[in-house]
C-alpha positions as CSV (number, residue, x, y, z in Angstrom):
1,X,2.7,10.9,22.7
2,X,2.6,7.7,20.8
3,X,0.1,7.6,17.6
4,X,-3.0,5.1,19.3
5,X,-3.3,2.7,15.8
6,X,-1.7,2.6,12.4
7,X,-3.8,5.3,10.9
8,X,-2.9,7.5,13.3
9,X,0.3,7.1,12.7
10,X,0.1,8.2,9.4
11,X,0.2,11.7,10.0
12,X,2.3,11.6,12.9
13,X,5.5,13.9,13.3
14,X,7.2,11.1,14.4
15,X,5.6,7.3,13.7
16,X,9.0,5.4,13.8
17,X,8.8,4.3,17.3
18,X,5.7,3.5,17.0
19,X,6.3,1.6,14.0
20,X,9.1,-0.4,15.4
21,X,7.3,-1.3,18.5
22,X,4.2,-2.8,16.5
23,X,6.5,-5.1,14.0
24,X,8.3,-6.3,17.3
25,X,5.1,-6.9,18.6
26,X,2.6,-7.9,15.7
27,X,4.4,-8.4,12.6
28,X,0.9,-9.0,10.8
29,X,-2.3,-8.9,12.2
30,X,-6.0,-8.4,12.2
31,X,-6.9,-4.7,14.2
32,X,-10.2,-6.0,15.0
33,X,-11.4,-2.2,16.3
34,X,-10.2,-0.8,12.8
35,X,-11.6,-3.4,10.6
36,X,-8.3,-4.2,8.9
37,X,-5.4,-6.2,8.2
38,X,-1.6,-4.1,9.4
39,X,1.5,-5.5,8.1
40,X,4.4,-4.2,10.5
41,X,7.4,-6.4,10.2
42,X,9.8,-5.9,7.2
43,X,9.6,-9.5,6.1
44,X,5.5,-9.2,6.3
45,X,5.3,-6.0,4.2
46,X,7.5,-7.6,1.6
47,X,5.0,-10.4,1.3
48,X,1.9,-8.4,1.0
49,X,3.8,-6.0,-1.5
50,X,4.7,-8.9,-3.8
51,X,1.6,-10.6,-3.4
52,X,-0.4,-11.1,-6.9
53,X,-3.6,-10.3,-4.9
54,X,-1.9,-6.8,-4.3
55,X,-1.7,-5.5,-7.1
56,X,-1.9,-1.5,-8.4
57,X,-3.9,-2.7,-11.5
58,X,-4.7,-5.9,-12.7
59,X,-2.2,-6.4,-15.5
60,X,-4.4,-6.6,-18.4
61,X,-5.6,-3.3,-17.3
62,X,-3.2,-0.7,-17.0
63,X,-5.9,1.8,-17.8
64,X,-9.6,1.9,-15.8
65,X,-11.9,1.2,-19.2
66,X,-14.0,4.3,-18.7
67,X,-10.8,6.1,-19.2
68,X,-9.5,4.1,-21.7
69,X,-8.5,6.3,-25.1
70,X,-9.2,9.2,-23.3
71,X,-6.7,12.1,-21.9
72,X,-7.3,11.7,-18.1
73,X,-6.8,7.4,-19.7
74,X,-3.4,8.9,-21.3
75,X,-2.2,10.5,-17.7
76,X,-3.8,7.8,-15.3
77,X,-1.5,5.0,-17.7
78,X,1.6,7.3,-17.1
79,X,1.1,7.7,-13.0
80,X,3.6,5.3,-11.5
81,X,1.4,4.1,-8.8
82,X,-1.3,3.0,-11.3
83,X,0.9,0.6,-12.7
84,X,2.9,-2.5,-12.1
85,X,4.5,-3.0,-15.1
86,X,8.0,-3.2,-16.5
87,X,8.3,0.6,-17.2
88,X,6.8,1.7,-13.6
89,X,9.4,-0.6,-11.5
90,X,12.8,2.1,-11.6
């Protein structure tokens, strides 16, 4: 049985086909009964992926200040998916 909307599909044992058939049919749209924006097609998630607005962090802030200078700060800077900068991209 086919996953019934992106989130489901998430945790499905096999999304692909799902997947494909949504970029064929809705590259990037608004899934009104979800409340949220699904970018399907290749071309679509490479723009919202290099999209400024997108960003982990904001890149004067590679740290939440509450954690700044603190130990959870010193392992929430080192996480790769907290950070876009230069030493996160490999």
């Amino acid at each position: 049985m086919m996953p019934a909307d992106p989130l489901e599909a998430v945790t499905h044992p096999d999304p692909y086909p799902y997947y494909r058939a949504l970029a064929a049919r809705q590259p990037f749209g608004f899934d009104e009964r979800l409340g949220l924006w699904v970018a399907a097609g290749p071309a679509e998630v490479a723009a919202v992926l290099s999209h400024p607005d997108c960003r982990v962090r904001p890149p004067t802030q590679p740290v939440p200040p509450a954690l700044a200078g603190t130990a959870a700060g010193e392992l929430f800077g080192r996480l790769i998916r907290m950070s876009d900068g230069a030493a996160h991209a490999p």
